[in-house]
C-alpha positions in Angstrom: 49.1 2.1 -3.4 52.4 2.2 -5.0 53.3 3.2 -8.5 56.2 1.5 -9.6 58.0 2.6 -12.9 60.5 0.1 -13.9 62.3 -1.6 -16.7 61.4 -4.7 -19.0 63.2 -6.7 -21.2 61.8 -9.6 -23.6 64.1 -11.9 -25.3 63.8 -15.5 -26.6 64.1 -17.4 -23.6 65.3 -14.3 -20.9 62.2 -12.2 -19.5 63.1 -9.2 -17.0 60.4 -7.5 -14.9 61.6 -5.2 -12.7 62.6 -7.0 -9.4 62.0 -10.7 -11.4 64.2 -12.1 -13.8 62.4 -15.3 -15.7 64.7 -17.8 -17.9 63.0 -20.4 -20.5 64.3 -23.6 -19.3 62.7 -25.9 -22.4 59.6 -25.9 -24.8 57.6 -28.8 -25.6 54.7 -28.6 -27.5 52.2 -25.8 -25.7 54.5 -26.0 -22.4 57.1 -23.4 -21.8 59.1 -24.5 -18.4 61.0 -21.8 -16.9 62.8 -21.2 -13.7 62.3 -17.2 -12.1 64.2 -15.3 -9.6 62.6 -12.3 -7.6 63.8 -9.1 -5.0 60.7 -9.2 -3.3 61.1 -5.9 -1.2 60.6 -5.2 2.5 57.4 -4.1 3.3 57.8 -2.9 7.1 60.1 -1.0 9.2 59.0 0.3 12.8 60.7 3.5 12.2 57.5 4.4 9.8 55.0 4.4 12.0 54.7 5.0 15.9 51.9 1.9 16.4 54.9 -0.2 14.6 57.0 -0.1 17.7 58.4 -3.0 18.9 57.9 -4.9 15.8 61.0 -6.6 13.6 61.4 -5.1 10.5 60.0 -7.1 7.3 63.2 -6.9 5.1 63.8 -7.9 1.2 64.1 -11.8 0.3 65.4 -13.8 -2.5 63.3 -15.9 -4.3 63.5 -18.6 -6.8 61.4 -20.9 -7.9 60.1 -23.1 -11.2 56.9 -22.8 -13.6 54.9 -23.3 -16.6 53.2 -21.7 -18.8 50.5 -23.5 -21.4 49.4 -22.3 -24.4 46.3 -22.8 -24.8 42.9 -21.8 -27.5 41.3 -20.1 -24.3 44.4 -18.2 -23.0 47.7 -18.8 -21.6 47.5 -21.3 -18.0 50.5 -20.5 -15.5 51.3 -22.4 -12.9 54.3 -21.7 -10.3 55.9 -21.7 -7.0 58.4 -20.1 -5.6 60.6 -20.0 -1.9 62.3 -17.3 0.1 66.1 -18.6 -0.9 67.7 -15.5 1.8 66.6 -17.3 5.0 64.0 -14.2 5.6 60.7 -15.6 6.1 61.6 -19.3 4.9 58.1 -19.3 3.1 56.7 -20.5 -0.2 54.5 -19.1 -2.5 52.4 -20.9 -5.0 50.7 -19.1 -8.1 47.8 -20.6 -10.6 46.9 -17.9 -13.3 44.9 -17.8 -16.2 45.4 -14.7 -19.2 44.2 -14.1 -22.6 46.4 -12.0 -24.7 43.8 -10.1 -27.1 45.5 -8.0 -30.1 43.1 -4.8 -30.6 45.5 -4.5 -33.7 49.0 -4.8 -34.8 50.7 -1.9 -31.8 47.7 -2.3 -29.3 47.5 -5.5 -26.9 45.0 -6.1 -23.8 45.4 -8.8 -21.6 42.6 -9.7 -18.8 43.6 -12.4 -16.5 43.1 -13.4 -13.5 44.9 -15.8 -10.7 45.0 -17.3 -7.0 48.2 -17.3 -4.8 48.6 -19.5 -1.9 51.5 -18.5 0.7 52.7 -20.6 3.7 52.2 -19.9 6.9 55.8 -18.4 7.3 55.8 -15.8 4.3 52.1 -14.8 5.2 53.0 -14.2 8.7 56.4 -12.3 7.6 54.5 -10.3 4.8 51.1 -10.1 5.2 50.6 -9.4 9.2 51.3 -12.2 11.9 52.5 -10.5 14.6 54.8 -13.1 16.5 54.6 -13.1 21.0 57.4 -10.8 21.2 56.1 -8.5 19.1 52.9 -8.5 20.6 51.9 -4.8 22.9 48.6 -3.2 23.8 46.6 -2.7 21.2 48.4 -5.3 19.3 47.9 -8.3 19.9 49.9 -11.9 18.9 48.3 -12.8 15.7 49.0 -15.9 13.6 47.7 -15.2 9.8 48.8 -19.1 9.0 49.0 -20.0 5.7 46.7 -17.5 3.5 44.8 -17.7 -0.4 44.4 -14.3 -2.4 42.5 -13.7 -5.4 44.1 -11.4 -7.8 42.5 -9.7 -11.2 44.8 -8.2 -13.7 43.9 -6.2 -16.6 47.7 -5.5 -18.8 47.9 -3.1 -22.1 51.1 -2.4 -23.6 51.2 -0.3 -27.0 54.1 -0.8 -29.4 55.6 2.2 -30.0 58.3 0.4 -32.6 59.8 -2.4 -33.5 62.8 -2.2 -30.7 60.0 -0.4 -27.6 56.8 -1.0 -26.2 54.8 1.1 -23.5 52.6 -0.6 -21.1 50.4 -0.5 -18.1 49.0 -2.7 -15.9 46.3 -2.5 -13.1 45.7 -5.5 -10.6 44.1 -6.4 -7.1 44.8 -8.5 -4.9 41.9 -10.1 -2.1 43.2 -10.6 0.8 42.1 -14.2 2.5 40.3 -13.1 5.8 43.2 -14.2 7.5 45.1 -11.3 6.0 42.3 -8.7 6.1 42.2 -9.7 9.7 45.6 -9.1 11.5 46.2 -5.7 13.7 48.8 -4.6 11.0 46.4 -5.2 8.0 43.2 -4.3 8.4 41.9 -4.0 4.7 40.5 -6.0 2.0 43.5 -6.2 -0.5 45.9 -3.6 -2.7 46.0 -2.4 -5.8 
C-alpha cells in the first residue's frame, strides 16, 4: 500500500496530477480530446529484497499517450491509451473508465467510477511480474505474465475549501488478471 500525497492543478485545458500532466487538445460537443504525459515510477530493485536477487531492476518510464473523455447523462465515459516513450518496457497501456461526478452540495463532491486496463505483454511483464530466462533461479522460476486485464474501482471526494483550493481523497483497487496474481514476484490479488 502506498500513500502518496501530491500536488494538483486544474485549469481550462491543463490538468496536473502528480506524476501525469493532461492537456485539452479540442472540445466538440460532449467530447473533450486530450493528449497526457506520465512518470510512471520504478517499482523493483533487487537491493530491496534478498529473493529479488538476480533480477533487473524495474526503473521509471515515460509515457504519452491520447484520450477522450464524454460527457454524458449517466456519467463521464473515458477512453485512453498510452506507451512507454523511454525505451523501458516498450509497452502500451489501454484504459476504458466510466465516473459519475455527484455534488452532495456546493463544497462536497463524490465520485464512484469504475474502469478496465489492458497492458501489453511487454509493460505487464516489466511491471506486473514476468520474470525473463536470465532472471529465472530456484525458487523462481521464468514466468511470462503476457499481456494482462485488471479491473479497477474508484471511489474520489474532494471538498472545496475556497474558491482558489480544494482537498480530496481518493481510494481505488485494482484486480489483478490471473496472469498477474500468478507470477513468483506477485503473488496477490491486486493493490489498493
Amino acid at each position: 500500500h502506498q500513500l502518496i500525497p501530491g500536488g494538483l492543478y486544474l485549469g481550462d485545458d491543463l490538468m496536473y496530477l502528480g506524476d501525469r500532466v493532461f492537456y485539452t487538445l479540442g472540445k466538440e460537443g460532449p467530447f473533450r480530446f486530450y493528449g497526457r504525459v506520465r512518470l510512471r515510477l520504478g517499482n523493483l530493485d533487487p537491493e530491496d529484497e534478498v529473493e529479488w536477487a538476480g533480477l533487473k531492476p524495474r526503473k521509471w518510464q515515460f509515457e504519452a499517450g491520447l484520450g477522450t473523455v464524454i460527457v454524458s447523462s449517466v456519467g463521464l465515459w473515458t477512453a485512453r491509451f498510452s506507451s512507454d516513450v523511454s525505451g523501458r518496457s516498450k509497452g502500451t497501456e489501454v484504459l476504458l473508465n466510466w465516473s459519475a461526478p455527484l455534488a452532495l452540495n456546493d463544497r462536497w463532491l463524490l465520485m464512484p467510477g469504475a474502469g478496465v486496463f489492458w497492458r501489453s505483454a511487454k509493460l505487464a511483464n516489466y511491471y506486473f511480474g514476468g520474470v525473463s530466462e536470465g532472471e529465472a533461479a530456484p525458487g523462481r522460476p521464468a514466468y511470462d505474465v503476457g499481456s494482462a486485464w485488471s479491473f479497477a474501482p474508484a471511489l474520489i471526494t474532494s471538498y472545496r475549501l475556497n474558491r482558489e483550493w480544494v482537498a480530496g481523497a481518493v481510494l481505488s483497487y485494482e484486480a489483478f488478471a490471473g496472469s498477474v496474481r500468478d507470477s513468483p514476484l506477485v503473488q496477490k490479488k491486486g493493490r489498493y
